[in-house]
VEXROLUM-298501 format. One line per field, with one value per residue: residue number from 1; chain; x, y, z of N, C-alpha, C in turn. Coordinates in steps of 0.1 Angstrom, whole numbers, plus 5000, padded with zeros to 4 digits. Layout:
N
nr	NUM|...
kette	A|...
nu	X|...
nv	Y|...
nw	Z|...
cau	X|...
cav	Y|...
caw	Z|...
cu	X|...
cv	Y|...
cw	Z|...
REM end
This chain:
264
nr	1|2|3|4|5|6|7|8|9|10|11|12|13|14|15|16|17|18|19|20|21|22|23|24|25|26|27|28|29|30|31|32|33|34|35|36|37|38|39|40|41|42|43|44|45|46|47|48|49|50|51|52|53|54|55|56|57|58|59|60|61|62|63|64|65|66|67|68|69|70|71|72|73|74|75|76|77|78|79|80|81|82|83|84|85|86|87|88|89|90|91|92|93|94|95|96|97|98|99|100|101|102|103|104|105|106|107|108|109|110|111|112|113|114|115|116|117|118|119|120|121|122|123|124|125|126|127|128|129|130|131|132|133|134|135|136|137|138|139|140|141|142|143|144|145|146|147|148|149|150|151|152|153|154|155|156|157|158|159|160|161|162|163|164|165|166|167|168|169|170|171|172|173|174|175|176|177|178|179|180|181|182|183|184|185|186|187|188|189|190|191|192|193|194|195|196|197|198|199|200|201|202|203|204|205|206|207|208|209|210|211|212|213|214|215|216|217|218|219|220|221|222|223|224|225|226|227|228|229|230|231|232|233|234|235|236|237|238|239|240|241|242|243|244|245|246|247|248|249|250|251|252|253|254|255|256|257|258|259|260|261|262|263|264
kette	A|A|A|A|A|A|A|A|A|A|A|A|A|A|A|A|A|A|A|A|A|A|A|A|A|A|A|A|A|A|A|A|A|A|A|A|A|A|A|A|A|A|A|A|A|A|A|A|A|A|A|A|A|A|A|A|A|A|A|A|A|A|A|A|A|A|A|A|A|A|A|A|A|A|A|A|A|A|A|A|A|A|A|A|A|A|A|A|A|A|A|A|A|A|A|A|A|A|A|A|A|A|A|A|A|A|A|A|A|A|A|A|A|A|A|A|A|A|A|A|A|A|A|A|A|A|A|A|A|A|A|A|A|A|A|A|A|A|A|A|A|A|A|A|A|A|A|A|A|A|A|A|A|A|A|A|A|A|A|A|A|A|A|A|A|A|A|A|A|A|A|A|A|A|A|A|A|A|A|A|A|A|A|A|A|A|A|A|A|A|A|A|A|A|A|A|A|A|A|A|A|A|A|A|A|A|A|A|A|A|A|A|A|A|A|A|A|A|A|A|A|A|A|A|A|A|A|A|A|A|A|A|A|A|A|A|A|A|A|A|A|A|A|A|A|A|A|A|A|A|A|A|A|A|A|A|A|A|A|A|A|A|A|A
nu	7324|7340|7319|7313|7339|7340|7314|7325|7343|7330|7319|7336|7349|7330|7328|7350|7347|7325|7341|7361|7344|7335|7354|7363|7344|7349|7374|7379|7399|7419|7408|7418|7394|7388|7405|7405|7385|7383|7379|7387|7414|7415|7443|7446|7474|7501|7520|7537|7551|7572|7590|7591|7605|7593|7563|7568|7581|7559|7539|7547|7546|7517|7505|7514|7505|7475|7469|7473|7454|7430|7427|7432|7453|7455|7466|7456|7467|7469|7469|7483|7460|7438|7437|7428|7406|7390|7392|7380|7350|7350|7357|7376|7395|7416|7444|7480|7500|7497|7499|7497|7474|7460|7432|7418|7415|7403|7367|7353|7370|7390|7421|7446|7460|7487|7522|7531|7556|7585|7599|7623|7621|7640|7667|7681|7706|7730|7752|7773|7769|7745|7729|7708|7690|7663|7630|7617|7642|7642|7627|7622|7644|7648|7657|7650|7626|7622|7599|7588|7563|7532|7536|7523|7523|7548|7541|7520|7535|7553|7541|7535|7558|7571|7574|7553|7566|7590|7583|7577|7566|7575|7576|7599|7621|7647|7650|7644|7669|7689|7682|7687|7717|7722|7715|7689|7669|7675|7671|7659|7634|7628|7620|7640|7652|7642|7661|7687|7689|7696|7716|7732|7732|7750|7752|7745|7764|7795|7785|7782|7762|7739|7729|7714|7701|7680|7648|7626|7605|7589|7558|7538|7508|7484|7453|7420|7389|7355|7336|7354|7356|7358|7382|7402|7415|7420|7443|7462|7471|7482|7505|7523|7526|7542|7562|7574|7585|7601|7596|7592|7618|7628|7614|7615|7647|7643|7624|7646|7666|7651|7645|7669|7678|7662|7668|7689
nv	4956|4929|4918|4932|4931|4905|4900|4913|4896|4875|4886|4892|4864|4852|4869|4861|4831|4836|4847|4834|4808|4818|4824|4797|4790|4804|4802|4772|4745|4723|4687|4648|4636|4655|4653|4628|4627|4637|4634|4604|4596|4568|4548|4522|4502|4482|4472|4472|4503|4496|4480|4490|4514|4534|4532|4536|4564|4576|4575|4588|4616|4617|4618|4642|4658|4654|4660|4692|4699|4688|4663|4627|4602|4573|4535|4505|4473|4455|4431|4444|4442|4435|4463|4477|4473|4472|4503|4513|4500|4519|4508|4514|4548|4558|4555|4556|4561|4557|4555|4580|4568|4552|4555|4551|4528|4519|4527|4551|4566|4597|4617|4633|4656|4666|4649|4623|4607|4612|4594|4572|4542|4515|4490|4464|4442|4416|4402|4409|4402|4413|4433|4459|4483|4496|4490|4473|4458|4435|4419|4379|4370|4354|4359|4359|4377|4401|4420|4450|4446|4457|4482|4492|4504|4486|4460|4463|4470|4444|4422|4415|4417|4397|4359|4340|4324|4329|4355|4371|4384|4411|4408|4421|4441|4433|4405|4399|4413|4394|4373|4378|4378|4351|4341|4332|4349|4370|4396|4425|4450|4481|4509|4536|4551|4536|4511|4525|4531|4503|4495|4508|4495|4473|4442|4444|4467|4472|4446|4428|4438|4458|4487|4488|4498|4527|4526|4542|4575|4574|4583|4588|4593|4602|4591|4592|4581|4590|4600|4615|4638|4666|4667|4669|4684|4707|4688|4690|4710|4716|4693|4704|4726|4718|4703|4731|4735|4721|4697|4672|4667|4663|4642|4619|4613|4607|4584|4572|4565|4550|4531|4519|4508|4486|4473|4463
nw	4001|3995|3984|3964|3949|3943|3924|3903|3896|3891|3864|3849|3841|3836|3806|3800|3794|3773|3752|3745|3737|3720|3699|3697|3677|3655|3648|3647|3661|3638|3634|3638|3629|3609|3594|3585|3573|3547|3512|3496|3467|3450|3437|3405|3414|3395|3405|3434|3451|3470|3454|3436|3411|3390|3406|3433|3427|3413|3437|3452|3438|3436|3460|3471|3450|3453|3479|3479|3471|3485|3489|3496|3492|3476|3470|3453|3448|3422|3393|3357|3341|3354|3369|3344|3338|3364|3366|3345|3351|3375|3397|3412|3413|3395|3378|3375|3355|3321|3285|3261|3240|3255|3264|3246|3240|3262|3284|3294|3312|3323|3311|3324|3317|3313|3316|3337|3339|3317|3295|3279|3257|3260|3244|3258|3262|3269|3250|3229|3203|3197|3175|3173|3157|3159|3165|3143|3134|3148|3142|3127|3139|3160|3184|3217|3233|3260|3276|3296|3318|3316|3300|3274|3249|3239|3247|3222|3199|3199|3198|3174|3160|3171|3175|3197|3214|3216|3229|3262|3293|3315|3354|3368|3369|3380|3381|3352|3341|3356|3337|3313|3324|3324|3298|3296|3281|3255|3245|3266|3269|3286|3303|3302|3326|3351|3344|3340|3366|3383|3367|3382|3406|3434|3427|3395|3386|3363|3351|3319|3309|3284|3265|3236|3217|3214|3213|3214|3223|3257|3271|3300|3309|3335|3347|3349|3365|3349|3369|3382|3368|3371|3387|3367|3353|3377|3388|3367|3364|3395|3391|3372|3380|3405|3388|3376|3406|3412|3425|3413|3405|3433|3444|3428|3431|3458|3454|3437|3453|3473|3456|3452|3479|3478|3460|3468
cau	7335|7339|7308|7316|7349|7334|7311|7333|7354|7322|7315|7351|7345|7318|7332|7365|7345|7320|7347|7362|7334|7329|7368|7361|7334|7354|7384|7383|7411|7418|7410|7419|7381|7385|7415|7400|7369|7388|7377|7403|7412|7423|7445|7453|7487|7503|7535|7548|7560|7588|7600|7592|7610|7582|7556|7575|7581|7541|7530|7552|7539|7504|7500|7518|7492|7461|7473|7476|7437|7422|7420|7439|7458|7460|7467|7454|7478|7462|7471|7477|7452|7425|7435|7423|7388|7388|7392|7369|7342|7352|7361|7391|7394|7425|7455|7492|7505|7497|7498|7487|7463|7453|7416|7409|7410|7397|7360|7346|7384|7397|7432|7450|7464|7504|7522|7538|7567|7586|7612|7630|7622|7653|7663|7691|7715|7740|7754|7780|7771|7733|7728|7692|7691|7651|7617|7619|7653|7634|7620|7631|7655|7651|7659|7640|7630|7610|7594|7582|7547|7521|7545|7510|7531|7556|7532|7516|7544|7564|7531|7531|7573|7579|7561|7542|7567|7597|7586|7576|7570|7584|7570|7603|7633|7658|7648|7648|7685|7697|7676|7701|7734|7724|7718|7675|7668|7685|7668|7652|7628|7620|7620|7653|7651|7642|7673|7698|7692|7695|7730|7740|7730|7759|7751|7751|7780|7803|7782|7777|7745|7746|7719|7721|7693|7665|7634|7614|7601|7580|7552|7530|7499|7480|7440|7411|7373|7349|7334|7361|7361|7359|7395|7414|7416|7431|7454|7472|7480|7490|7515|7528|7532|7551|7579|7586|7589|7614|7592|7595|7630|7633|7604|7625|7659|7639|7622|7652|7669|7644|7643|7685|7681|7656|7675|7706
cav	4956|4922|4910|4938|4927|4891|4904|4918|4890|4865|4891|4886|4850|4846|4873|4847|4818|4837|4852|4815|4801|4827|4819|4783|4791|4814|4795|4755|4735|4707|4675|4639|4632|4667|4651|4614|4626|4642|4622|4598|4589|4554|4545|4508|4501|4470|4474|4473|4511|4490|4476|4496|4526|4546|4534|4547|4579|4579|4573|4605|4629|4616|4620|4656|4666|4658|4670|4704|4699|4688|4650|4622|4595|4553|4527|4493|4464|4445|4431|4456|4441|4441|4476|4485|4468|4486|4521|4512|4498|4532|4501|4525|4560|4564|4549|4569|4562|4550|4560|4593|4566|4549|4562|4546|4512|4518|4533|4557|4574|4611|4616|4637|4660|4670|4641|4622|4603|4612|4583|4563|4526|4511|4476|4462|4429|4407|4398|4421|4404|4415|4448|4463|4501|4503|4477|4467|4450|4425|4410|4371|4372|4345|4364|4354|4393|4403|4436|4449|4440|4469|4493|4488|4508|4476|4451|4461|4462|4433|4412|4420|4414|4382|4351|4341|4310|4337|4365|4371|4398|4408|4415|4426|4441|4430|4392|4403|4415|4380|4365|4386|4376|4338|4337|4329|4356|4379|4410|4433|4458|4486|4524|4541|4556|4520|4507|4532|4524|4490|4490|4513|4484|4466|4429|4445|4474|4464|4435|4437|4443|4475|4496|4484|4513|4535|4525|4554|4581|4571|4594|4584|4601|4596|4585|4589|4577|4598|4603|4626|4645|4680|4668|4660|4701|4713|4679|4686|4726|4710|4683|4713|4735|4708|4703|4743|4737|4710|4690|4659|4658|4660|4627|4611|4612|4599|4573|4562|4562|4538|4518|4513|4503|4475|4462|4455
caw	3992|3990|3974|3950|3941|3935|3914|3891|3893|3880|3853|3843|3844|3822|3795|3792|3787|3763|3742|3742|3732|3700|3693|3691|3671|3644|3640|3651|3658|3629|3643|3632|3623|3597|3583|3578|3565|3535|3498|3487|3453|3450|3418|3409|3409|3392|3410|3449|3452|3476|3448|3417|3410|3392|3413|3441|3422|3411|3449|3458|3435|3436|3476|3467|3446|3458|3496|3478|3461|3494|3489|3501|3484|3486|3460|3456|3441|3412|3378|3348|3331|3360|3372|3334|3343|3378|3362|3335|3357|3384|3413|3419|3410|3386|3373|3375|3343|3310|3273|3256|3232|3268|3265|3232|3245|3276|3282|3311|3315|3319|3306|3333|3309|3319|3317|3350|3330|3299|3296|3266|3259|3260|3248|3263|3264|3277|3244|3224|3190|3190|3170|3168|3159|3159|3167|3132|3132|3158|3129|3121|3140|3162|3193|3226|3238|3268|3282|3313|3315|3313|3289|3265|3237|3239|3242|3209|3188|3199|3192|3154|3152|3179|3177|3207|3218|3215|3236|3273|3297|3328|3362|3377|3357|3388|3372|3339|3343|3353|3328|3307|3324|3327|3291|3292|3270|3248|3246|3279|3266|3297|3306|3305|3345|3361|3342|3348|3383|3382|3364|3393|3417|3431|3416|3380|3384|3356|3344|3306|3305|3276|3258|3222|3211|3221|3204|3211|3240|3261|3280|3307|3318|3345|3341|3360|3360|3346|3379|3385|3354|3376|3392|3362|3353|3386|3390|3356|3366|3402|3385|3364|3395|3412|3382|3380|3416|3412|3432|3406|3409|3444|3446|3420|3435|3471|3446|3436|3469|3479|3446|3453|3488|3481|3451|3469
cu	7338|7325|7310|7328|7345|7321|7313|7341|7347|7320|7329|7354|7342|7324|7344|7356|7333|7331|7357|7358|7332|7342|7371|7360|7342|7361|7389|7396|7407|7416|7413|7404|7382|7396|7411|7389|7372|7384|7389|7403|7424|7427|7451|7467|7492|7517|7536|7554|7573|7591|7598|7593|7602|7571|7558|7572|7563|7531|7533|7542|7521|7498|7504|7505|7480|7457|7469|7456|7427|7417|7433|7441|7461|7457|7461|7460|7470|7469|7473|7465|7439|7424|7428|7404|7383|7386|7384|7353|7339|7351|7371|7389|7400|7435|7468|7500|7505|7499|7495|7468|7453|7435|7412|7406|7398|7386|7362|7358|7383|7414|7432|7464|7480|7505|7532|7552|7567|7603|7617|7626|7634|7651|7679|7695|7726|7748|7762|7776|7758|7733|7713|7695|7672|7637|7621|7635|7650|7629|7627|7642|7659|7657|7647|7641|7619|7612|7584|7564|7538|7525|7534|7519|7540|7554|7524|7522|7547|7554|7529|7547|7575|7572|7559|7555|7585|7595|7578|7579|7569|7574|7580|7619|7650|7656|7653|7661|7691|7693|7687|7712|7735|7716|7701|7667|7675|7681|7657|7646|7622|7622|7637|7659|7655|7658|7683|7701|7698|7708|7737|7742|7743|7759|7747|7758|7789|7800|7783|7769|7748|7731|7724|7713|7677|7657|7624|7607|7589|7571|7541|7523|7488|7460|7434|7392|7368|7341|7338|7366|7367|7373|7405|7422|7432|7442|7464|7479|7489|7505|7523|7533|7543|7565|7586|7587|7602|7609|7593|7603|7634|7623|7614|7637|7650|7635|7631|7664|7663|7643|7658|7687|7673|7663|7686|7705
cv	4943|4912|4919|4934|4910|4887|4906|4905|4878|4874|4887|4872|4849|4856|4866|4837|4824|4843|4837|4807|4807|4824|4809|4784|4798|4805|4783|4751|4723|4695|4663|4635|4640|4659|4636|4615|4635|4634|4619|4596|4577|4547|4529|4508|4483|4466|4478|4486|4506|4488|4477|4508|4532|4543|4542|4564|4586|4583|4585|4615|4627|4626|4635|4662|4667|4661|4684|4706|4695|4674|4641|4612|4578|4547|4511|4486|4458|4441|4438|4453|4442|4451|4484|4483|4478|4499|4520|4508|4512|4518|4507|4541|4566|4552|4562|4568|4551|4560|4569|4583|4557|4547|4554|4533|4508|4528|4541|4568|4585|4614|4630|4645|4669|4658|4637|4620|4606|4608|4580|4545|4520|4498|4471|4447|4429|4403|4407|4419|4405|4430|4451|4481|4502|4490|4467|4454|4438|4411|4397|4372|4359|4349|4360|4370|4391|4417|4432|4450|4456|4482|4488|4486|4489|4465|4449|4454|4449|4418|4412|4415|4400|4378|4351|4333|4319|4354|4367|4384|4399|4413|4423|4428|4433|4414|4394|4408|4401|4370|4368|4380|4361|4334|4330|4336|4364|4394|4414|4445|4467|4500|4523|4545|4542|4516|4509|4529|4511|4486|4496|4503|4476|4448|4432|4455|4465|4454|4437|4438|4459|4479|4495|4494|4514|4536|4537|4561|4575|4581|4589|4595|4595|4595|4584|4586|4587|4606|4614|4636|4657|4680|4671|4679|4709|4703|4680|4697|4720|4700|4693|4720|4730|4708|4715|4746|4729|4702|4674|4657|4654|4646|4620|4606|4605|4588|4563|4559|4548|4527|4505|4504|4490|4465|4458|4442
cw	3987|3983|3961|3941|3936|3927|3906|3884|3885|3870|3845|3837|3830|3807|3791|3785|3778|3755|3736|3732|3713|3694|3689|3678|3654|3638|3649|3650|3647|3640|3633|3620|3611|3592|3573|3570|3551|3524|3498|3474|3455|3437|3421|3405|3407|3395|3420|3449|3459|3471|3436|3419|3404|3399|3422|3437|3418|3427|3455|3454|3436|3450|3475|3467|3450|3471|3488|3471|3473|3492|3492|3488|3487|3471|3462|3442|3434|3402|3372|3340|3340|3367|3359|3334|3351|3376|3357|3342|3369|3396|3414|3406|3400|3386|3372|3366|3335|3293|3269|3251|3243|3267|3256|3231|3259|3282|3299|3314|3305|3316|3316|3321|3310|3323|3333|3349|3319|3302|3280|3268|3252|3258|3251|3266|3265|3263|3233|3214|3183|3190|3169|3165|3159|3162|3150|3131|3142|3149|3127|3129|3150|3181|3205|3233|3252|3274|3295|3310|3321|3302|3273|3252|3229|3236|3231|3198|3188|3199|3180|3154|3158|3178|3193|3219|3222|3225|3247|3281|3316|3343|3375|3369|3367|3382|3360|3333|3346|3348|3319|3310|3324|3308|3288|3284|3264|3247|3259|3272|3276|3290|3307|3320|3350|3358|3340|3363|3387|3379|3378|3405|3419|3425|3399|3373|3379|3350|3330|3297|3295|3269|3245|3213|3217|3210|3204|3223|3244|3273|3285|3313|3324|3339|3353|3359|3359|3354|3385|3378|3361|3383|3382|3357|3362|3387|3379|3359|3381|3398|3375|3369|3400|3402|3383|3391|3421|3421|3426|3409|3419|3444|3439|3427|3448|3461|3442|3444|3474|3471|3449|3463|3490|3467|3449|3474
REM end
């Protein structure tokens, strides 16, 4: 009797660890290794998410989206002008926002078709008795202007209206604001977003820094090497998904949470 009951009891045995074994087999645990060995796409960014409010907001929804597509997300910090090389050459994978006409300067790139930002280019000064209603009133005028540096659109024009000796561009609008109140330039050319924030900050609550007119919308889309043409498809319906999910705004408002708390 007892060799028969310890019989049964190795038959028992062995059917756990082969049913086990087939259970592994069916449906594996995730492991670290399955998550690391996911593709990345690596976009250059010409701006510190710590202390740029759409980068931030870009590095959000980016990591969003391509979690939901099965690829991971990482930025590398460069220049704007040798992140346009990098994409162009495919030494990084994409860019998170530039121009609709983007493409036409720049070879090899897929235009990432649903845009990421749709802002206002705002110009703004320290000075009650300068009036501009439009780019053109820039003209002659004798004004020392400057813009945030990669805003391409901005950079065009205001090379055809300012001379060269007269205008300057920014790498950080929290400068470029007390360039403004200390009287080193006269006009700030950015995004509308960034510098709503920025007034809300307590060192320029109440200053009188003012929005003298909105030059014109501005819409950023994202851009990626040709390499990845078969991505740019599903990442524009994802980034589309995400807004009527209200997933932008909630990134945004964290975005500029974190833009507030590093520009006090």
């Amino acid at each position: 009797m007892q060799q028969w009951n310890l019989t049964i009891s190795n038959i028992l045995i062995g059917l756990f660890f082969c049913f086990s074994a087939q259970a592994s087999e069916i449906a594996p645990s995730p492991t670290i290794s399955a998550v690391q060995n996911k593709p990345t796409i690596t976009m250059a960014f010409y701006e510190d998410p710590k202390h740029s409010f759409h980068f931030k907001w870009a590095e959000l929804i980016y990591t969003h989206a391509l979690a939901q597509l099965g690829y991971r997300f990482s930025y590398e910090l460069v220049p704007a002008i040798r992140a346009s090389k990098m994409l162009e050459s495919g030494k990084v994978g994409g860019e998170p926002g530039r121009i609709f006409s983007y493409g036409d300067k720049v070879s090899n790139v897929i235009r990432i078709e649903e845009p990421v930002i749709e802002t206002q280019l705002i110009a703004f000064t320290s000075n009650p008795n300068i009036k501009i209603t439009h780019w053109q009133s820039l003209t002659n005028t004798g004004y020392k202007v400057e813009y945030y540096r990669g805003i391409l659109r901005a950079e065009q024009i205001l090379n055809e209206l300012i001379p060269e000796t007269q205008l300057s561009e920014s790498s950080s609008p929290i400068t470029s604001f007390r360039k403004l109140l200390h009287d080193r330039i006269d006009i700030y050319i950015d995004s509308e977003i960034s510098l709503q924030i920025l007034q809300q900050t307590p060192e320029f609550a109440g200053q009188k820094i003012q929005p003298i007119a909105n030059l014109e919308p501005l819409t950023s889309y994202g851009y990626l090497h040709k390499r990845h043409n078969q991505l740019a498809e599903p990442l524009a319906d994802q980034l589309k998904k995400m807004k009527q999910e209200g997933l932008f705004e909630r990134y945004k408002q964290q975005a500029k949470a974190s833009f507030e708390d590093h520009a006090e």
